[in-house]
N, C-alpha and C positions, 0 to 999 in steps of 0.2 A: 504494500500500500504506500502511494506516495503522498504526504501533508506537507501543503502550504500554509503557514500563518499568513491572517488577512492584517494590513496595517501594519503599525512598528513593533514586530514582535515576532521571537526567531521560540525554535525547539531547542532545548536542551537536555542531554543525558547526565545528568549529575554524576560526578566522581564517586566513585563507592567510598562507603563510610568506613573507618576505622575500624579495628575491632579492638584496638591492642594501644593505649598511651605510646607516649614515646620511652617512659623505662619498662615498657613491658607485662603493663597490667592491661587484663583483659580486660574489656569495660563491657558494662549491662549493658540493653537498648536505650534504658530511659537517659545514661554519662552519655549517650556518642551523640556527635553534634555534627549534624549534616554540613556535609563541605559546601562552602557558597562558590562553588567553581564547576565546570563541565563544559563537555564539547558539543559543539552548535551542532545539530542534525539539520535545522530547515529553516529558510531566512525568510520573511516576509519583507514588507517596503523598506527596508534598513542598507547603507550605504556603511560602508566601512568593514563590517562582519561577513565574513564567508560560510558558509559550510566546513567541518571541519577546523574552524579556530577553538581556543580554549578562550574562555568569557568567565570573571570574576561578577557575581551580582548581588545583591543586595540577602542578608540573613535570610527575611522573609520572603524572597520573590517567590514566582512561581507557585501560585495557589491553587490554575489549573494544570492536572496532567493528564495527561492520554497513552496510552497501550499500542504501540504499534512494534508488530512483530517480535512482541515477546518484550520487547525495551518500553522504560516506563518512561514519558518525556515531560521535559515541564513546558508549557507557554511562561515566556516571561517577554513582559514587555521591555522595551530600549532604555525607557529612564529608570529600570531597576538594574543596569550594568556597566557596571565601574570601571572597567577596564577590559582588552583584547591581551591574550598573552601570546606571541610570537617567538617562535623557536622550538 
């Protein structure tokens, strides 16, 4: 299935969450703190962001998500993303 967001507003696949601190403590569901980072699957009217970039956004974006092909994706709108990471 292919999705397009309509307006300023790309898909993203969120970075898997942690399971493990950084000394090595395994953390419950309720400690792990979803990464505000992931890679764009699908751009809508947005200039600058490709498919395939990594995008820092906001703690809370992304309120709706959708299921496509087994990957959970969030809508996030433009002015919830802080930065393009390159490289």
């Amino acid at each position: 299935m292919k999705v397009k967001p309509i307006g300023e507003r790309i898909l993203v696949k969120r970075e898997k969450i942690e399971e493990k601190s950084t000394g090595g403590i395994i953390l419950t569901q309720t400690q792990q703190e979803a990464p505000a980072q992931g890679e764009v699957r699908a751009v809508g009217d947005v200039e600058g962001i490709e498919v395939g970039d990594t995008v820092v956004f906001s703690k809370y974006a992304g309120g709706d998500a959708l299921d496509v092909g087994g990957e959970t994706l969030l809508f996030i709108d433009l002015k919830e993303v802080k930065a393009v990471i390159y490289g």
